[in-house]
C-alpha positions as CSV (number, residue, x, y, z in Angstrom):
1,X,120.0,76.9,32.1
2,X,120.4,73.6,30.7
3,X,123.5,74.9,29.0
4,X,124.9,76.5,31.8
5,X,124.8,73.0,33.6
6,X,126.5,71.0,31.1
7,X,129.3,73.3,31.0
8,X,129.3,72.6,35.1
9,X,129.1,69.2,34.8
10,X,132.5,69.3,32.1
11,X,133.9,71.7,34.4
12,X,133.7,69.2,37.7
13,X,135.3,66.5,34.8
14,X,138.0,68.5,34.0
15,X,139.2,69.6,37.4
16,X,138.7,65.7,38.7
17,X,140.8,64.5,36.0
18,X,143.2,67.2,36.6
19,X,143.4,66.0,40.4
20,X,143.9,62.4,39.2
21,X,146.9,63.3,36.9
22,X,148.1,65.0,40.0
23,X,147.8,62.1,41.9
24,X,149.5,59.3,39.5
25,X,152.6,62.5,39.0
26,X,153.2,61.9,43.0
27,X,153.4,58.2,42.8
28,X,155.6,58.1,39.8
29,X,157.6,61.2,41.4
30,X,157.9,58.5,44.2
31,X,158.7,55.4,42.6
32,X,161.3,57.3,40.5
33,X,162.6,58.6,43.9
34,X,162.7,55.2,45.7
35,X,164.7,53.5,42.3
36,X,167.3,56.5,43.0
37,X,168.1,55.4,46.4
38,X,168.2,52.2,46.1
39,X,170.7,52.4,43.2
40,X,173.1,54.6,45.4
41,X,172.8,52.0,47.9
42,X,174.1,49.3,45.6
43,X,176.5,51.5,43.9
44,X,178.2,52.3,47.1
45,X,178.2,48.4,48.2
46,X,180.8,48.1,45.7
47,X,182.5,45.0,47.4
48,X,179.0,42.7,46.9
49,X,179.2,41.5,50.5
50,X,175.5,41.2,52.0
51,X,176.4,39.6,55.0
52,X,178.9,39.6,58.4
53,X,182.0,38.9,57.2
54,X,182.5,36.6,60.6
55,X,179.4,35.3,59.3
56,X,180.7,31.0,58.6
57,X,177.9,28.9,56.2
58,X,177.2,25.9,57.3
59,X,179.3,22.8,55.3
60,X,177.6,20.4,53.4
61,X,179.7,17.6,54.0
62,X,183.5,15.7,54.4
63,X,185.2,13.9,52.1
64,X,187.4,10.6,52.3
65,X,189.5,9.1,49.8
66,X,190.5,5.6,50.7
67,X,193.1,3.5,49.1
68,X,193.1,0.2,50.0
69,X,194.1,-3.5,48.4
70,X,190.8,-5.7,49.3
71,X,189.9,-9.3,48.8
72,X,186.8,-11.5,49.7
73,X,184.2,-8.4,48.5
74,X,183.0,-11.0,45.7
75,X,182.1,-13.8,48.7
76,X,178.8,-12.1,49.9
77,X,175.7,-13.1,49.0
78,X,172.9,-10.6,48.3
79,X,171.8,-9.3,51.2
80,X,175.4,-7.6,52.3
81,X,177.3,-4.8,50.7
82,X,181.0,-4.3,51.3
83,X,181.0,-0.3,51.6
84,X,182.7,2.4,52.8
85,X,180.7,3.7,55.6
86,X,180.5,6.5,58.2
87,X,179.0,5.9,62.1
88,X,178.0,8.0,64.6
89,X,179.0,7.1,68.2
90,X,176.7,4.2,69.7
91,X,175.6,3.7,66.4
92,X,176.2,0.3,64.5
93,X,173.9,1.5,61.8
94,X,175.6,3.7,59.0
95,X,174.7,7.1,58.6
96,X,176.5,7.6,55.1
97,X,177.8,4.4,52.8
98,X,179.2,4.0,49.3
99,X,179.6,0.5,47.9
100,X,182.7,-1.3,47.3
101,X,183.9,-3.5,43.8
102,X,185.7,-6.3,43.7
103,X,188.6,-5.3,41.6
104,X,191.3,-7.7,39.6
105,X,193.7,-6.9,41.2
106,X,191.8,-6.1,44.6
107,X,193.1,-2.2,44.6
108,X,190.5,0.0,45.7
109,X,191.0,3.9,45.0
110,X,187.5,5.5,46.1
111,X,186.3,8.6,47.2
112,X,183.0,9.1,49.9
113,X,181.3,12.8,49.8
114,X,178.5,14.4,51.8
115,X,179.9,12.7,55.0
116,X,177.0,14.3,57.8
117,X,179.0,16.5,60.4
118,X,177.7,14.1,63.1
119,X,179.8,11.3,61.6
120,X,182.8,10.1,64.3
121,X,184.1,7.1,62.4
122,X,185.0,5.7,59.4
123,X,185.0,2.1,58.2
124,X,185.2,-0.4,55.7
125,X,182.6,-2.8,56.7
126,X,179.9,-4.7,55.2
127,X,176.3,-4.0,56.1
128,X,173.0,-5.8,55.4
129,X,170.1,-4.3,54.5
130,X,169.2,-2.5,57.1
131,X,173.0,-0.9,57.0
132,X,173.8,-2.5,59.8
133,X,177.3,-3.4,60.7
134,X,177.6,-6.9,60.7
135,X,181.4,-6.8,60.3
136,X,184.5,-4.4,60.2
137,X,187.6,-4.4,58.6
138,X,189.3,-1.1,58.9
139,X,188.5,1.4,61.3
140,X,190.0,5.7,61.5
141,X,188.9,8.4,63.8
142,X,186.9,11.0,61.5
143,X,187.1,14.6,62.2
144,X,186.5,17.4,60.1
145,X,189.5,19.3,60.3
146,X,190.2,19.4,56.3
147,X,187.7,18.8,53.7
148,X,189.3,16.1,52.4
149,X,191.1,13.2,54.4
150,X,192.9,10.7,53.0
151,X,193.1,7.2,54.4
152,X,195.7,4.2,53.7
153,X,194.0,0.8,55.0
154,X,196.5,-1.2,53.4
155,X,195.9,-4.8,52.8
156,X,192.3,-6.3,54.4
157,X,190.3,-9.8,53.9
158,X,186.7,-8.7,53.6
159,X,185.9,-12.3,53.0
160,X,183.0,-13.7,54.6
161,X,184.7,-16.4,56.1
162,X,186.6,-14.3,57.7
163,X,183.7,-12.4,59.7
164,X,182.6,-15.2,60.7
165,X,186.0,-15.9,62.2
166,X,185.9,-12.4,63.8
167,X,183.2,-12.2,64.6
168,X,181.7,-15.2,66.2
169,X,184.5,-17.8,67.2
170,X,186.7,-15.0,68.1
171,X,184.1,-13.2,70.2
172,X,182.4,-16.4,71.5
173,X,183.7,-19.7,70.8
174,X,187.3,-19.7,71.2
175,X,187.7,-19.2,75.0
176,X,186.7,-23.0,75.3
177,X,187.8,-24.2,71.1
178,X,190.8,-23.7,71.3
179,X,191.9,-20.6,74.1
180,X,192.4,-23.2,75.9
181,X,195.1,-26.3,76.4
182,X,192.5,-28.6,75.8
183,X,189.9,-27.3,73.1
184,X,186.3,-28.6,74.8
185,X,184.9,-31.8,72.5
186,X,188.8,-31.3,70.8
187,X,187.1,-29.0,68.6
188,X,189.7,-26.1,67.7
189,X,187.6,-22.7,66.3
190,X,190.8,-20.9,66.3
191,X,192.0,-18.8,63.2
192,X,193.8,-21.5,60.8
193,X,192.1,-24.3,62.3
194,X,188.2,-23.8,62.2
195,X,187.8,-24.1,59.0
196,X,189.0,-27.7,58.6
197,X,188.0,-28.7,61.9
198,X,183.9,-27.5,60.7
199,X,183.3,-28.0,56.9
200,X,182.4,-32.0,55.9
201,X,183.1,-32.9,59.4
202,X,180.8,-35.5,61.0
203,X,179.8,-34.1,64.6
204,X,181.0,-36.3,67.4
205,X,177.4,-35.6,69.7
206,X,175.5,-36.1,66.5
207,X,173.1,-39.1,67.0
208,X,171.8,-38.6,63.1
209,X,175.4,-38.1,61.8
210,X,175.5,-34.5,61.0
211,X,177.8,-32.7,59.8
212,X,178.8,-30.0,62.2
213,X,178.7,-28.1,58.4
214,X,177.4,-28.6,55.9
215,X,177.8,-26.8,52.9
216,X,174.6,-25.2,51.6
217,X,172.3,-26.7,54.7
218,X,172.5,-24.7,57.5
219,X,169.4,-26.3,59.0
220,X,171.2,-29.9,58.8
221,X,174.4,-28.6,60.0
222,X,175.4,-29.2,64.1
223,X,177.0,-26.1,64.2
224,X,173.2,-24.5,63.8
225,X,171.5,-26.9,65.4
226,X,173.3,-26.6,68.8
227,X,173.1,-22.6,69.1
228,X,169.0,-23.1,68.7
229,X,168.6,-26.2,70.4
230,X,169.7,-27.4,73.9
231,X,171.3,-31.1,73.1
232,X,174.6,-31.1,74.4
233,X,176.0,-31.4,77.7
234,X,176.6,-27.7,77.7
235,X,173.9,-25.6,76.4
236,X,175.0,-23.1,73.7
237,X,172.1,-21.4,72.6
238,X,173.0,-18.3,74.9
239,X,176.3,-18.1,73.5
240,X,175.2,-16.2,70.4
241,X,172.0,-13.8,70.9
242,X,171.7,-11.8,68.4
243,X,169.7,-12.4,65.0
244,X,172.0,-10.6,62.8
245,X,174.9,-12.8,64.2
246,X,172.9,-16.0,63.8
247,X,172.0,-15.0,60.1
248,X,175.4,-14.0,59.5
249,X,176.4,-17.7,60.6
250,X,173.4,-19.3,58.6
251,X,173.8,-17.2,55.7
252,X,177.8,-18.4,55.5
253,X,176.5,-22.0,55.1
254,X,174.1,-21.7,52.8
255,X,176.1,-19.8,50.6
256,X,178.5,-22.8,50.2
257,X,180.3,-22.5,53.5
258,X,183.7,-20.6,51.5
259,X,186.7,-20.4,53.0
């Protein structure tokens, strides 16, 4: 009997591993069956699209090339960068900006890539560190009709004397220095004349003697003096409110005060 239940027990092992083998013959029967249609799948996508063909990926960016023939890029302190930039509307800080060198010959042949879709303008400004706009020089509508768009901005004065011109007496000081007949306290502020009518100049309301600048001192200059303090007749510290403005003015002086 104790033979007869061996033999049992090798029988029961036998069929068990027979019903395994059966088991893993299905799965590989499977598998193979699976590779087989998925190979006739790829075979008959013989043209290796995978997608929509109205299907449009998304771009990763414009390009500009700018030419340009630039001078004063050398003038700014550190602090400011003269760049190729690219601003969204409302916007006066840059979204995308590539520096610019000062050349020997001031010819500037540049290219900016990755340009963000939302990008509506492109300038050639100089920023401080923030990337803030503190002063433009060339401005051009920016679509993204082509992936490349060239841009001609001829000759410009990216001098920092200059912005300071542009962006200050222009914008606040000349409608009484000069807009007028009579430029108030015959100080003229007016392109061609500010310059000699402000650097080394004693100021005329100065009771100390000031210059109104003073190359390298903007805190013993007039010129800074009267747009934080009320000492005149006519009070000029609302005239220019913003700090970037202010800096841009103090930051001239310091710097030498260059024309």
């Amino acid at each position: 009997s104790l033979v007869g239940s061996e033999m049992c027990i090798r029988d029961r092992s036998y069929f068990s591993t027979l019903s395994n083998l059966n088991v893993m013959k299905k799965e590989i029967y499977s598998f193979i069956s699976g590779l087989l249609l998925f190979s006739g799948l790829a075979i008959s996508c013989d043209d290796g699209k995978i997608y929509d063909e109205n299907n449009q990926t998304e771009r990763e960016g414009g390009t500009v090339k700018l030419t340009a023939k630039i001078s004063g890029v050398d003038s700014w302190p550190g602090g400011y960068s003269v760049v190729l930039a690219g601003f969204t509307p409302d916007n006066a800080f840059a979204q995308t900006a590539k520096g610019i060198s000062q050349t020997d010959d001031g010819t500037i042949d540049m290219v900016l890539a990755g340009i963000p879709s939302e990008v509506t303008q492109i300038e050639v400004c100089v920023i401080n560190k923030l990337r803030k706009r503190i002063a433009s020089f060339y401005a051009a509508d920016y679509t993204e009709q082509a992936d490349t768009i060239r841009l001609n901005a001829g000759n410009l004065d990216a001098g920092m004397f200059n912005s300071v011109q542009t962006e200050i007496f222009n914008r606040s000081c000349t409608a009484c220095h000069g807009g007028s007949t009579e430029p108030a306290a015959g100080l003229y502020l007016t392109e061609g004349k500010s310059y000699k009518a402000l650097v080394d100049v004693v100021a005329d309301k100065s009771e100390e003697g000031l210059k109104l600048v003073k190359p390298g001192s903007a805190e013993e200059s007039f010129l800074h003096v009267i747009l934080h303090e009320n000492i005149v007749k006519y009070d000029h510290t609302n005239i220019i409110t913003t700090s970037s403005t202010l800096t841009l003015l103090d930051d001239w002086i310091n710097n030498g005060a260059k024309e």
